[in-house]
Structures are given as structure tokens and as C-alpha cells.
C-alpha positions as CSV (number, residue, x, y, z in Angstrom):
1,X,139.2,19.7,233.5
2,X,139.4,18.6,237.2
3,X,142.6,18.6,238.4
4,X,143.6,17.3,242.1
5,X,145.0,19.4,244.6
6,X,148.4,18.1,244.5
7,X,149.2,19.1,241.3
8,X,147.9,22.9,241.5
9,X,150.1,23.1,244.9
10,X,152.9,21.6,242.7
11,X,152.2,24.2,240.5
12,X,151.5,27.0,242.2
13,X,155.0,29.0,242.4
14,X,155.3,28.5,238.6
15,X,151.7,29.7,238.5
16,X,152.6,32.6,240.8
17,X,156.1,33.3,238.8
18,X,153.4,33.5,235.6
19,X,155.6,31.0,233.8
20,X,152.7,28.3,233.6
21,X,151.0,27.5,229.7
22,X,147.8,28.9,228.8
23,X,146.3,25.5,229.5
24,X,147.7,25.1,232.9
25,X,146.7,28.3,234.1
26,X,143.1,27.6,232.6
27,X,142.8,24.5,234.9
28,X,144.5,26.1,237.9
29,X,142.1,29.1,237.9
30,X,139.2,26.5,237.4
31,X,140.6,24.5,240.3
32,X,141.3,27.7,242.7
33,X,137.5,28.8,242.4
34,X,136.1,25.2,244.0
35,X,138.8,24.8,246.4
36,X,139.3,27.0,249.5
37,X,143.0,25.1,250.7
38,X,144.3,25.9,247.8
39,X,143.3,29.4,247.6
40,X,144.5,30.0,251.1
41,X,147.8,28.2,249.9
42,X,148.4,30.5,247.0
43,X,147.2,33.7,249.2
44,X,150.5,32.6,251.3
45,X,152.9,32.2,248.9
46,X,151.6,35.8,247.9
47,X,152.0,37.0,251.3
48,X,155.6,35.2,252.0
49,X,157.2,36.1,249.0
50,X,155.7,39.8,247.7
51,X,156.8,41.2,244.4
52,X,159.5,43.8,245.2
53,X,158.5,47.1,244.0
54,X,159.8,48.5,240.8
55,X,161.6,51.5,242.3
56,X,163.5,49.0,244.4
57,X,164.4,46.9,241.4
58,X,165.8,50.4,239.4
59,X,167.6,51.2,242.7
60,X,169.5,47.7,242.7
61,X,170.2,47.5,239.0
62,X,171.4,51.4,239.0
63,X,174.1,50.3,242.1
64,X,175.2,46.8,240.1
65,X,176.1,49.3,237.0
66,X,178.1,51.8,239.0
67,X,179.6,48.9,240.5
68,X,180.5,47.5,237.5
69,X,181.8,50.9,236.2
70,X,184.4,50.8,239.1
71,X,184.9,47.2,239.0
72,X,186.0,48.1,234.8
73,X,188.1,51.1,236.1
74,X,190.1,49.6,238.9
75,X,190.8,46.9,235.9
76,X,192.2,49.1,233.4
77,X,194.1,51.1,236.3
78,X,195.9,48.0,237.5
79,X,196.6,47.0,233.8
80,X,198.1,50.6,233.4
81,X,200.0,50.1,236.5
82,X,201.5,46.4,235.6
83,X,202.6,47.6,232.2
84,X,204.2,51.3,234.1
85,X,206.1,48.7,236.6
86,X,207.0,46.6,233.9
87,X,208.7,48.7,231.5
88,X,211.0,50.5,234.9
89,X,211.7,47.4,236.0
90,X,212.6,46.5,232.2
91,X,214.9,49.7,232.3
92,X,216.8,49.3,235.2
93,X,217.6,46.0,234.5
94,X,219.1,47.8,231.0
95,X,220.4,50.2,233.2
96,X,222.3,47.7,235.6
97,X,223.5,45.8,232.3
98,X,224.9,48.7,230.4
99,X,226.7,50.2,233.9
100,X,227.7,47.5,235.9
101,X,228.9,45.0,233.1
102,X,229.2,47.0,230.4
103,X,227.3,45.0,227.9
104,X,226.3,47.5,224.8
105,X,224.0,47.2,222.3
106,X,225.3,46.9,218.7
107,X,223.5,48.2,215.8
């Protein structure tokens, strides 16, 4: 299948990515072994945009999850401390009520 030059270099990054079909790759690698520019083209986007290594990957993903541990705990802790503040500032106000204007609670 002959395919122009402006397509593969259209579809070289999704080629590159290895998200292309079966078929397209087919005509891409037919295309790539005639044409030298387009070769050259894809040997830069290989060059500009390498594959991180998979250590580096592991390393990220391992510092997002501890992050998002202490993102989880900080949440809880300020929950914990809303609800502590709460219920004193719920008991004082009882407090003040029951002292200073003598309003009691009837059972």
C-alpha cells in the first residue's frame, strides 16, 4: 500500500506511542523502508522524546502513593480536629447557658 509522506509524519507519534492498528503500522513500516525523511523524522522524535526508564517510572509512582498516604492522613486528622473543636465549643456554650442564665435541662 503506498502511502504519502504526509500521512506517516501525521502518524508518526501515534506510531511511536504504539497505539496505531495493525494495518497502519503495516503501511508505515512499508513506507519507513523507501523513504529516508521519514526515517530521519521518526529517529528524532525518538531522540527528542526518549522513553523514561522503568526505575524512574517506579520511583515516581512510589512518591505519588506516600503522598497520597499523607495527603489521606492530614484529612482524617483535620476531620478529627473539627469534630474535637466542635463538641468544646458545643460544651462551653452548655456551659455559659447553664451558669450565666441558668437555663436547665428538664427530663
Amino acid at each position: 500500500m503506498k502511502v504519502s509522506c504526509e500521512i506517516v509524519r501525521d502518524l508518526l507519534p501515534l506510531y511511536l506511542d504504539g497505539v496505531c492498528s495493525n494495518d497502519s503500522n503495516a503501511a508505515i513500516d512499508e513506507h519507513l523502508l523507501a523513504c529516508e525523511n521519514c526515517k530521519a523524522e521518526l529517529q528524532a522524535m525518538q531522540n527528542s522524546f526518549p522513553l523514561n526508564s522503568v526505575e524512574k517510572n517506579l520511583y515516581e509512582a512510589e512518591a505519588v502513593k506516600n503522598l497520597s498516604k499523607k495527603w489521606k492522613k492530614s484529612i482524617k486528622w483535620s476531620l478529627l480536629k473539627g469534630i474535637l473543636i466542635t463538641v468544646l465549643v458545643l460544651a462551653a456554650l452548655a456551659l455559659i447557658l447553664y451558669v450565666f442564665l441558668d437555663i436547665k435541662v428538664i427530663y
